[in-house]
N, C-alpha and C positions, 0 to 999 in steps of 0.2 A: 566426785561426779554429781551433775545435779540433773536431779530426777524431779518431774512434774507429774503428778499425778492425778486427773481429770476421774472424779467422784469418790467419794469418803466412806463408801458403804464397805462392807466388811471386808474384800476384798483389799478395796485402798486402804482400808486402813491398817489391813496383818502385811502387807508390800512395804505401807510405811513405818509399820513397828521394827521391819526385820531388818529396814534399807538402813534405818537412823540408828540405829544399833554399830552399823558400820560405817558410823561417821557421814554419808553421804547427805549433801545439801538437796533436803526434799521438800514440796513443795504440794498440797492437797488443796484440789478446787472443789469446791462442792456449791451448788447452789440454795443449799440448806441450810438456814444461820441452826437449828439444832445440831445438825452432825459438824459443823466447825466448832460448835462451843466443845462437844462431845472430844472433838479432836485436841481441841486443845486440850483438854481436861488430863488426855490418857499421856497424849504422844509429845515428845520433843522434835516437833516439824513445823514450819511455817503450814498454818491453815488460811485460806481465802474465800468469801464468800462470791460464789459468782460461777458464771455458764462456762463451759468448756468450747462454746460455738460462741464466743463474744469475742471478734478480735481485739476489743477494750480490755478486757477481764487476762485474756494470754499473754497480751501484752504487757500487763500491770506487772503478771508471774515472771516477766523475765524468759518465754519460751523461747524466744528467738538463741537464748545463751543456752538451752540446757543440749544433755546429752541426752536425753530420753525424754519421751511423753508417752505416759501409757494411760491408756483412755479405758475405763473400767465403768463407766456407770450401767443402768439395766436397760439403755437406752444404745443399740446397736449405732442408728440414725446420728446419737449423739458423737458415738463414738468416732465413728467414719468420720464425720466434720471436726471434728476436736483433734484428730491425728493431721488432717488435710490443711488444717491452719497452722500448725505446729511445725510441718513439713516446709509449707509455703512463707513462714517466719522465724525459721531459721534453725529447729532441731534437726539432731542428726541423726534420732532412731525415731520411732516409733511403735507401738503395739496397740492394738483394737481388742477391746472383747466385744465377738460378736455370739450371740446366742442364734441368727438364724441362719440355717444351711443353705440358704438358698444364695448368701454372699458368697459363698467357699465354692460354689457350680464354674467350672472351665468357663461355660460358653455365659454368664450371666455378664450381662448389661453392664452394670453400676460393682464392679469388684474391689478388692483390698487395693490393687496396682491403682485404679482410679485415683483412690484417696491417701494413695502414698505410705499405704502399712507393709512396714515390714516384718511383723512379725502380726499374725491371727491364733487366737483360741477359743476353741467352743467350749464352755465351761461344762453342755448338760455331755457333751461326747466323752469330755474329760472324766466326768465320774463316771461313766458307763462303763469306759475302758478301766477304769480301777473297780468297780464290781466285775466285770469280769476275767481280771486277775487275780482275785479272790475264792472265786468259783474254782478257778482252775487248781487253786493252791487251799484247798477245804478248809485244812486246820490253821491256818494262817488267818490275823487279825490286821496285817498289813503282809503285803509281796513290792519290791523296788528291787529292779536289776541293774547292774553295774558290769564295766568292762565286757559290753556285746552281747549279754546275757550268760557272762560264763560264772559270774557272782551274782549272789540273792540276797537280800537282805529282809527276812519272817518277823515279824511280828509273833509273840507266843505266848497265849494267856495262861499261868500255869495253874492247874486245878490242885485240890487238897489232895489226889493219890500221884500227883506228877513224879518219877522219883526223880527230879530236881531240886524238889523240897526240904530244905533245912540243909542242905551240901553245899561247901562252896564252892565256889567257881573254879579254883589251883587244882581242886581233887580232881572235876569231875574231866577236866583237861589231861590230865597225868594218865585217869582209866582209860579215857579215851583217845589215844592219841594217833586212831587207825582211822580219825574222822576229822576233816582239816573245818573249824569253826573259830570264830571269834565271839562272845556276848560285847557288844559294843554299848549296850544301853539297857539300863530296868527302871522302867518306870512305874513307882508305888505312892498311887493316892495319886498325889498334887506335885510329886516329887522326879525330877530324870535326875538317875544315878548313872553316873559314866564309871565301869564298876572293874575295881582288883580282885587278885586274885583271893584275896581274904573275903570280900561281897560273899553273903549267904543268900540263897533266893528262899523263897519266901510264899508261902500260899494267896495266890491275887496278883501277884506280878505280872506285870508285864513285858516280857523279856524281847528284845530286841538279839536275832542272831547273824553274822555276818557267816555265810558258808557257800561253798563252791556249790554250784548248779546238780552235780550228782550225785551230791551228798545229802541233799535236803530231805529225802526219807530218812535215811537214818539219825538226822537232828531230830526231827518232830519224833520215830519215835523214843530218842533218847528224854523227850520230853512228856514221854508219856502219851504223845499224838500219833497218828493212824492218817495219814492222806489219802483220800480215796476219793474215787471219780462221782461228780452228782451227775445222774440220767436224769431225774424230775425234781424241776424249779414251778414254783409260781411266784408271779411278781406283783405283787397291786401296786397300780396308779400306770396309766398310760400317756402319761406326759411325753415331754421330749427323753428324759434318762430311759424312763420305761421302757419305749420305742427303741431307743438306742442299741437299749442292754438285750434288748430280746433279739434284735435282729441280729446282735453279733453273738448272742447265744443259741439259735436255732437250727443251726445247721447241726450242733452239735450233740444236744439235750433235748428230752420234750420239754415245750413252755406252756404253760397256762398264765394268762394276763387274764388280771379282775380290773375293769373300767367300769367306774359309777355312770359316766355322761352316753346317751346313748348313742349321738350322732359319732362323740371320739370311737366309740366299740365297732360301730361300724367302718372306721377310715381305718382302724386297727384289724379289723380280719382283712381287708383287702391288701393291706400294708404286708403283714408279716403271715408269712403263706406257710408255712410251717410251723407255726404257735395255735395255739386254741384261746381263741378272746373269750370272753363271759363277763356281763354286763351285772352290774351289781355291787353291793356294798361288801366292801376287805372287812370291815368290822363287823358283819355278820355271822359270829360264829359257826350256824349253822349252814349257812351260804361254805363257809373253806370246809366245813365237816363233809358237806356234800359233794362236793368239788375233789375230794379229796387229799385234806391239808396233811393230813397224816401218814398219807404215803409219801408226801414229799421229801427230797435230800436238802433243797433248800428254799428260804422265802426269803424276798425281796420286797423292803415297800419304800416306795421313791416315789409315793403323791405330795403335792405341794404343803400339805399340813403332817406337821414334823410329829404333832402328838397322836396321829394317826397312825404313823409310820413307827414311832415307839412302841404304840398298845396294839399294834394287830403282831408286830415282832414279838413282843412278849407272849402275845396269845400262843402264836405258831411256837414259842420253844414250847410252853404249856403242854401242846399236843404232842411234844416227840420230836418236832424239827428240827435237824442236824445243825444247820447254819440258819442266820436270820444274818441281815443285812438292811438296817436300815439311815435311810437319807434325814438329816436334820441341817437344820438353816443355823443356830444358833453352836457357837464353837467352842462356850461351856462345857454342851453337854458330851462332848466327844472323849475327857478323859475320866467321864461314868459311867461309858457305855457297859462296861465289864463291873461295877458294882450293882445297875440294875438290871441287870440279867441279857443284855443285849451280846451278842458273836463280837459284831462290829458296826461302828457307825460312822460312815463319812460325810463331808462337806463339800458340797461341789465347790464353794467359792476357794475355800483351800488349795484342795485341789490345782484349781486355775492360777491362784496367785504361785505355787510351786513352780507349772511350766514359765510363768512370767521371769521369777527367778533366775529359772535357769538359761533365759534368753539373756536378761541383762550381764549376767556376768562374763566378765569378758579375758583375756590373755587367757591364762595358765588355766582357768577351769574352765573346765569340761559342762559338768551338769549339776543343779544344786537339788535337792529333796529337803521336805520335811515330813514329819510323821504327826500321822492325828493325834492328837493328846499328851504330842513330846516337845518341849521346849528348847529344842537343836534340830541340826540340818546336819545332812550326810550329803559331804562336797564331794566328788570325783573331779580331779584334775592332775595337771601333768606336771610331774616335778621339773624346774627348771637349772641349767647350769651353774655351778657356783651356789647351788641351793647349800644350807646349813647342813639340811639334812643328807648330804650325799657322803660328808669328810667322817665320820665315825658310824659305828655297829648302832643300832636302836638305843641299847640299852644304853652307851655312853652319850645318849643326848638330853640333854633338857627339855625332853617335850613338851608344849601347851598344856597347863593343867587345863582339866575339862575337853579333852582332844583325846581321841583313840586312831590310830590307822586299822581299817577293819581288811583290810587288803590290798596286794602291789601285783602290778602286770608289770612284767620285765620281758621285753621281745617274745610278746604275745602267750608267754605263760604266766598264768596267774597265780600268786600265792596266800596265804593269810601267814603274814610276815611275825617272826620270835625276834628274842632281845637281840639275838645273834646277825639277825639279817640285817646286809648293808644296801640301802635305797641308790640306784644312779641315775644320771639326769636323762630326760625324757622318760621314765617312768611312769607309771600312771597311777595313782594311788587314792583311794577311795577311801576318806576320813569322816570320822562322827564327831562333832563338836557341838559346845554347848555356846552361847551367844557372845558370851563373854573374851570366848577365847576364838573368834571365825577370824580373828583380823591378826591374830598371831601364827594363825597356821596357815593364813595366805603368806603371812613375810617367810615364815619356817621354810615353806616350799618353792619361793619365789626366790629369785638371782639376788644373791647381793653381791 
């Protein structure tokens, strides 16, 4: 497939790490001879220097050939015109990141249909909706559902009295076997372990659990965790995530929002009629003492400055807060969140580049994911006829190293599949793979 991708910023560029990985013929414009040198430096992709609104520069890329143009820079304007020429020169998809809501309005003027996208994402909605699938899921360091919401796939940091700790994996499955789970991933340190039943977990792990929707209490507490409802959150930073997250958190919880700018604090109590604004600085200890940080269940900081958002989270565990939740720009620091003392921390642009993902890919899957801090993707798709994997039981197959199946829907019931279990075509089957092996386990699943 060849994919064009209009701006090189971190976005385009973790789209292009993942795309070239799967062979695919990519193509990175950017108008930055820095970020192409950079591109060249990391990535195996053709990098270009030049505009995404240049029909010189799309032309040069060969757009008129590709299957896809996804327009990714911070520039909405750009993007709209970079998909419109892309359209109008001969690609056959398109995707926009747009950041403002006012393109996504029914009745607005100048829309996606205008400029010929077919697919839209709001990066700052996208992370608000994953803080507040976080909220919802307390002890969770990551929440991704799969098969209509009837599978979960938790995130789970496990503390020094976990009793997970020092057990492996075979046993803790054998005690338990009144509890349908899979661990499809632990990630330690710098490390994703796709893990046997010999795997021992470990204090600091990060445990990745694939389990049925009704079971998810009884996993966290077999992990030593407690899921419990938070009534009072506060958020600092009233940006677009801020705003986002509060208004789809207010109907349900009290919110209190700290905004430093005063003209924003005021668009923000008119805005969110159910939260309590308060104008001021998140890094004034005294200001959240008084405010009352320490009643809080959870804190949120999602202002534009990431080391902000570190050291008031730090401050808030400091005082007793349950959960911290904070936004960072840079994609290092996401698998240290859990060695500096942070619950969790996401990335909007990740985030974004995941639903992009899971737009491009196409036949037999479904939806692609990935996890902050984990170097694989958990595919959902559908096993196809003649599939390899349809003709023998699990166990008698050669499956992809670095591949797990975390669970199979078979005429809408869903399982977390043993060695015993035989997969049949049109199944749906929701796999953890690690990079190496994503292009074996499309053929694995796919007709031959």
């Amino acid at each position: 497939m060849k994919i064009v991708i209009v701006g090189g910023g971190e976005v385009g560029m973790h789209l292009g790490r993942v795309l070239a990985k799967e062979n695919h013929d990519i193509i990175i414009v950017d108008k930055d001879a820095r970020v192409i040198a950079k591109i060249n430096e990391q990535l195996d992709v053709l990098a270009v220097e030049g505009s995404g609104t240049s029909p010189q520069c799309m032309k040069k890329v060969g757009v008129e050939n590709a299957d896809i143009c996804i327009a990714v820079t911070t520039s909405d304007e750009v993007n709209l015109i970079a998909c419109l020429l892309a359209h109008r020169m001969g690609a056959q998809r398109t995707v926009a990141r747009l950041s403002n809501p006012e393109y996504a309005k029914d009745d607005t003027v100048l829309g996606p249909d205008t400029f010929h996208v077919d697919y839209v994402l709001n990066p700052e909605l996208v992370a608000a909706q994953e803080i507040v699938r976080l909220i919802k899921r307390s002890e969770a360091t990551d929440v991704l559902e799969f098969a209509g919401g009837k599978v979960q796939l938790l995130g789970i940091r496990l503390e020094a009295n976990s009793p997970l700790v020092n057990r492996k994996l075979k046993d803790l499955v054998k005690d338990h076997q009144h509890i349908t789970f899979r661990a499809v991933a632990i990630s330690r340190g710098l490390r994703t372990i796709v893990p046997t039943g010999n795997d021992v977990f470990k204090r600091g792990d990060q445990v990745f659990v694939m389990t049925l929707t009704q079971h998810i209490a009884e996993v966290l507490r077999l992990a030593g965790k407690h899921d419990k409802s938070f009534d009072d959150i506060m958020v600092l930073g009233g940006g677009k995530i801020g705003r986002f997250t509060a208004g789809l958190l207010q109907k349900d919880v009290r919110i209190k929002m700290i905004e430093s700018n005063h003209d924003k604090s005021l668009f923000l109590a008119d805005e969110l009629t159910n939260a309590l604004v308060i104008e001021g600085d998140g890094t004034d200890i005294d200001l959240l003492a008084t405010e009352g940080i320490m009643d809080m269940d959870a804190f949120i900081a999602v202002t534009d400055d990431e080391e902000t958002n570190i050291i008031s989270c730090l401050m808030a565990k400091h005082l007793g807060v349950a959960k911290t939740i904070a936004l960072v720009d840079k994609l290092d620091y996401i698998p240290l969140a859990g060695t500096i003392g942070l619950d969790v921390a996401i990335n909007k642009k990740l985030s974004a580049a995941n639903l992009i993902l899971k737009f491009i890919r196409k036949g037999l899957v479904i939806s692609v994911a990935t996890l902050h801090g984990v170097d694989a993707e958990v595919i959902e798709m559908v096993v196809q006829d003649k599939s390899p994997v349809t003709r023998k039981k699990l166990s008698e197959l050669h499956f992809p190293d670095g591949a797990l199946i975390g669970c199979v829907t078979h005429n809408g019931s869903v399982s977390i599949p043993t060695g015993e279990s035989r997969i049949s075509p049109d199944d749906t089957v929701v796999v953890f793979t690690l990079p190496r092996a994503i292009r074996d386990v499309e053929k694995f699943f796919g007709a031959r």
